[in-house]
N, C-alpha and C positions, 0 to 999 in steps of 0.2 A: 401663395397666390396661384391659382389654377393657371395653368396653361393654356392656352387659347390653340385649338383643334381646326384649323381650317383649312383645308388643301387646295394648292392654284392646282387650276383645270385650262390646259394649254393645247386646244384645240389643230388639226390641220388649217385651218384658217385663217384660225391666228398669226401661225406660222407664215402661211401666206403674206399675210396684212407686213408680218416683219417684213420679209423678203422684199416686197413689193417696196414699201418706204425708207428701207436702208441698201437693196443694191443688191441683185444678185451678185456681182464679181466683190464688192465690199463686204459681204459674206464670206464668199469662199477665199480673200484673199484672209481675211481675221483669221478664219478657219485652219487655214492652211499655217498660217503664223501661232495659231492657238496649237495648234495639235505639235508641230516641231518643240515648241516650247514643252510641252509638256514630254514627250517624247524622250528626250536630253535630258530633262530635269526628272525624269522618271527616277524613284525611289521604293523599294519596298516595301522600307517600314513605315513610310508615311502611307500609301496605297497599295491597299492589299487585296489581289485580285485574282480569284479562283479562277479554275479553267472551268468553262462553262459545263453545264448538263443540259438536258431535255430527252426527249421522246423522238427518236425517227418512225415514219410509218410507209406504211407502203398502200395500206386502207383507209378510207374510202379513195382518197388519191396520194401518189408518191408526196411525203414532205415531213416537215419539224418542227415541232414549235420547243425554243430553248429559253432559259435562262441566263443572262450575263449579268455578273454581279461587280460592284468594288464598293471599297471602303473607302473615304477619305477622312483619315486620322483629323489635319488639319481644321478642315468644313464639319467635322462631325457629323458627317453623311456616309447614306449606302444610298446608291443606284442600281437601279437593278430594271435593267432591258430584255422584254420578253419580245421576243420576235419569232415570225412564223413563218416560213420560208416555204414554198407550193409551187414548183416550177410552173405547175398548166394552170392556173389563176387566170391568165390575161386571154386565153381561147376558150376555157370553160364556166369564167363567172366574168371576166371584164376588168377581171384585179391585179394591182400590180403583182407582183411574184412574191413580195417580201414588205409583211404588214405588222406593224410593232407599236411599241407602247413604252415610255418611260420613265419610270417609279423615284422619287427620291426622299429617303426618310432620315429622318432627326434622330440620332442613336444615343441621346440621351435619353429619349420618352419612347421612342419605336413609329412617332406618328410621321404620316405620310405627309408632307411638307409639299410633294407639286407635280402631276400627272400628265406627261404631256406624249402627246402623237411621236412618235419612232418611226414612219415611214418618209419620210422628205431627211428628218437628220438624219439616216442611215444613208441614203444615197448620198448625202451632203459628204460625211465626214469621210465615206469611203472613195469617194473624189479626191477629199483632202491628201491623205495618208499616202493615195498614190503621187500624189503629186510630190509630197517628201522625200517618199523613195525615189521618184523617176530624176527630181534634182541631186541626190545624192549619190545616185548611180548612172545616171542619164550620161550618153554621150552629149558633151559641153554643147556642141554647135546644131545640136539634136533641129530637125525642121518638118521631121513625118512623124504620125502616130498611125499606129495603125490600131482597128478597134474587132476584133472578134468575138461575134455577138453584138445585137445593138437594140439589146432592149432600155433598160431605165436605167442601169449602173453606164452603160457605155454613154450617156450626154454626159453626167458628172465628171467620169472620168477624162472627157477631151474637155472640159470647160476647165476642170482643176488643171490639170497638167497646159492648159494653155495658158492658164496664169504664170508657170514657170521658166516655161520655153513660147518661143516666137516661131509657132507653129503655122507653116506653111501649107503643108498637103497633108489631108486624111483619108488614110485607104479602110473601106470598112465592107463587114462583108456578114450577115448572118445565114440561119439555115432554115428562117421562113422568109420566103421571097416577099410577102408583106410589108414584116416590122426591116425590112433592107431597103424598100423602096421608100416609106414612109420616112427614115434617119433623118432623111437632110433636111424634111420640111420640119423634124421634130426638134430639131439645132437652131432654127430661123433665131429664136431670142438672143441665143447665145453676142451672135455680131460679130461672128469671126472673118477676117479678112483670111480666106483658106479656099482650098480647091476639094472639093468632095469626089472621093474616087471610089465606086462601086467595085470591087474588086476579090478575089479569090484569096484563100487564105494561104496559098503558094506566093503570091506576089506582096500578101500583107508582111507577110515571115522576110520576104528577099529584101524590100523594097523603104522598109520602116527603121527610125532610127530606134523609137520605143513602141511596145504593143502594149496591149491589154488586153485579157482576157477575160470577157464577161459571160460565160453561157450558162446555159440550163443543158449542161451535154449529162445523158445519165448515168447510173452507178455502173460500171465497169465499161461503157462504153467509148473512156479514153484510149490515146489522145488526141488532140483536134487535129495534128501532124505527125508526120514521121518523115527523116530525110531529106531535110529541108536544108538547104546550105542559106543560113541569116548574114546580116551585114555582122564583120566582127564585132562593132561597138554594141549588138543588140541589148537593151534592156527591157525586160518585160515584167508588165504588173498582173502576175494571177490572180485573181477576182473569184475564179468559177466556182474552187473548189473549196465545198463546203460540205460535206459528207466521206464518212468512209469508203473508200472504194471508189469515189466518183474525182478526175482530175483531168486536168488539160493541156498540161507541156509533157513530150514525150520526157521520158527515164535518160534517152541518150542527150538530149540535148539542157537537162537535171545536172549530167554531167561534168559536161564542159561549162558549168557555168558555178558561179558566185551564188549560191542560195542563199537569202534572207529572210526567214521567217519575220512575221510580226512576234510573236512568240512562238518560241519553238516547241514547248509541251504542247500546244495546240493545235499547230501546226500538224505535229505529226502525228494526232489522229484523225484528221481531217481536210489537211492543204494537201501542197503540191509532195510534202514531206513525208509524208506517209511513204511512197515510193523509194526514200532515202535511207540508207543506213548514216549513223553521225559522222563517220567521215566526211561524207558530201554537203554537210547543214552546216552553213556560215552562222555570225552571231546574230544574233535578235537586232529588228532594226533599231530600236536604244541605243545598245551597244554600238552599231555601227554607227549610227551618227557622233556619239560623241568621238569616234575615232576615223573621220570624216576625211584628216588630213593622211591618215597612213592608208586609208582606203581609197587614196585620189586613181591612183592605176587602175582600177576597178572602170573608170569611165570607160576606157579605151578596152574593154572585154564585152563576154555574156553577162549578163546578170539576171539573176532573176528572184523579183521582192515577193514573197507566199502570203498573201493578204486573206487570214481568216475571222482578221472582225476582232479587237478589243474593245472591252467597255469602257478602257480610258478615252476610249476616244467617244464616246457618248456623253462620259464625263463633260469633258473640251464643247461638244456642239451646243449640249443643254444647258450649259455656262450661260454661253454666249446668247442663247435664244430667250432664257429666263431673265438674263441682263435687259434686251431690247423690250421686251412684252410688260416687265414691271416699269421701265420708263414710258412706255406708250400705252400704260393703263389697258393692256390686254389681257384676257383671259378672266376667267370666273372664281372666284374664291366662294367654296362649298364649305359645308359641317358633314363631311361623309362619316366621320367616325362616332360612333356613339360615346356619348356623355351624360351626365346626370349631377345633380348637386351632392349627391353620398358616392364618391368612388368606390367604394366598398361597397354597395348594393346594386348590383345591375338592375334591381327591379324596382329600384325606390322612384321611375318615371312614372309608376301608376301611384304613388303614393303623392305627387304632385299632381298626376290625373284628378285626383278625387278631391282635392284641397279646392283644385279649379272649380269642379261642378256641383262643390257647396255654395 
């Protein structure tokens, strides 16, 4: 019996249409429940998942477009998330910074099973993830966040991590006077019961129980501080760093701190790790959750979580979104892949041509 070839097509809108009828916070709290779970329960030999590749360039403008892949033994699925990353997108064409695409294929036959938009779940999941970490390292009574850089990763980030903590004050601060002034009206949906503090990133460092770091600061132009005396509980989510040579917590304050990569072969060609020899590199956050209760001291230090983007966690969002969109009859089902009645002749469609216009 032939196989039936037809790939869902899961637009930004659609995505919308989700969000919109199921909850922004109902989202991000699944999300957030989706990704720990998986996180914990993470296994090798069930999901087997390359460190990513692509292309860095520096022509016609600085940026990347990569690959992230995994396998899921169980689902008899590969995913595979291309994403394109262009710091100056939002001043020179109007775009977000970071525009992608979600592949997921049937690895019994190889055919492409369901094509959906990467730019909302990436922001999504990368919310999420922080918010994992800032629960598992967060100082417990945690009530500031502070947010450096506040383009489109820093809403997710204080929306995730307010799901976890009952956050009171946000100090936030970028380095175009603009997208700083615009934050708070760009937060309105959120409906956070919070004080919006326009602020210096000397007083975000002092003053915050956890930060996050989201910038576009460029290749060797780190770091965003130096000599900063933090609250001792500090816990901070790096975001930024996503290129060789490009990073945003100083090396000395690397130091005195608890480093958690998401993965650590990753990490260290591209997070905050790269600056570390493995002395200083704590375990993969997996690792550290499941070992959650020998890590309880950890609140009461530095810490800091090296977020460079796995695809398990793309795995976790496009679950979830492909769950909602086939119960709400969203999205398009195509015949992208070519077919024919002789699988063994790609050209036997003109041989039906001709049958037709007898």
């Amino acid at each position: 019996m032939k196989e039936s070839l037809e790939t869902l097509l899961i637009t930004g809108e659609d995505i919308q249409s989700i969000v919109r009828s199921v909850g922004l916070d109902n989202i991000m709290d699944e999300l957030i429940e989706g990704t720990y779970d998986a996180l914990i329960n993470y296994d090798n030999q069930e999901s087997i998942m390359p460190v990513r590749s692509g292309f860095n360039y520096s022509k016609p403008s600085e940026g990347l477009v990569e690959w992230m892949p995994i396998r899921s033994i169980s689902k008899d699925e590969i995913l595979i998330k291309i994403v394109g990353y262009h710091p100056r997108n939002p001043d020179q064409y109007s775009l977000p910074t970071i525009i992608s695409s979600v592949s997921r294929y049937d690895t019994r036959t190889g055919h492409l099973k369901a094509l959906l938009d990467g730019v909302l779940p990436t922001s999504l999941r990368t919310g999420a993830i922080a918010a994992v970490a800032s629960k598992l390292f967060g100082y417990a009574k945690s009530e500031s966040l502070g947010l450096i850089g506040c383009g489109a990763q820093a809403i997710t980030q204080l929306h995730a991590i307010s799901r976890v903590y009952d956050i009171s004050k946000v100090y936030y601060c970028d380095s175009d006077p603009q997208t700083e002034e615009s934050f708070v009206d760009r937060c309105q949906m959120l409906n956070l019961n919070c004080q919006f503090i326009s602020s210096d990133i000397d007083t975000i460092i002092r003053e915050s129980d956890i930060v996050s770091t989201a910038t576009s600061i460029g290749i060797g132009e780190g770091p965003l501080y130096d000599n900063l005396v933090p609250r001792e509980w500090l816990h901070i989510n790096a975001i930024g760093s996503d290129f060789p040579g490009k990073f945003e917590v100083p090396l000395s304050h690397l130091k005195q701190s608890y480093v958690c990569p998401d993965w650590i072969t990753q990490a260290k060609i591209e997070g905050e790790c790269q600056q570390l020899s493995d002395e200083y590199i704590g375990e993969d956050l997996t690792d550290c959750l499941k070992k959650a209760n020998e890590l309880s001291h950890l609140r009461d230090n530095f810490t800091v979580f090296d977020s460079t983007g796995l695809a398990l966690q793309d795995l976790v969002v496009s679950d979830i979104l492909l769950k909602y969109a086939k119960s709400m009859h969203l999205g398009r089902y195509v015949k992208l892949e070519n077919t024919s009645l002789d699988e063994k002749n790609p050209y036997s469609f003109l041989t039906q041509t001709a049958k037709v216009e007898k």
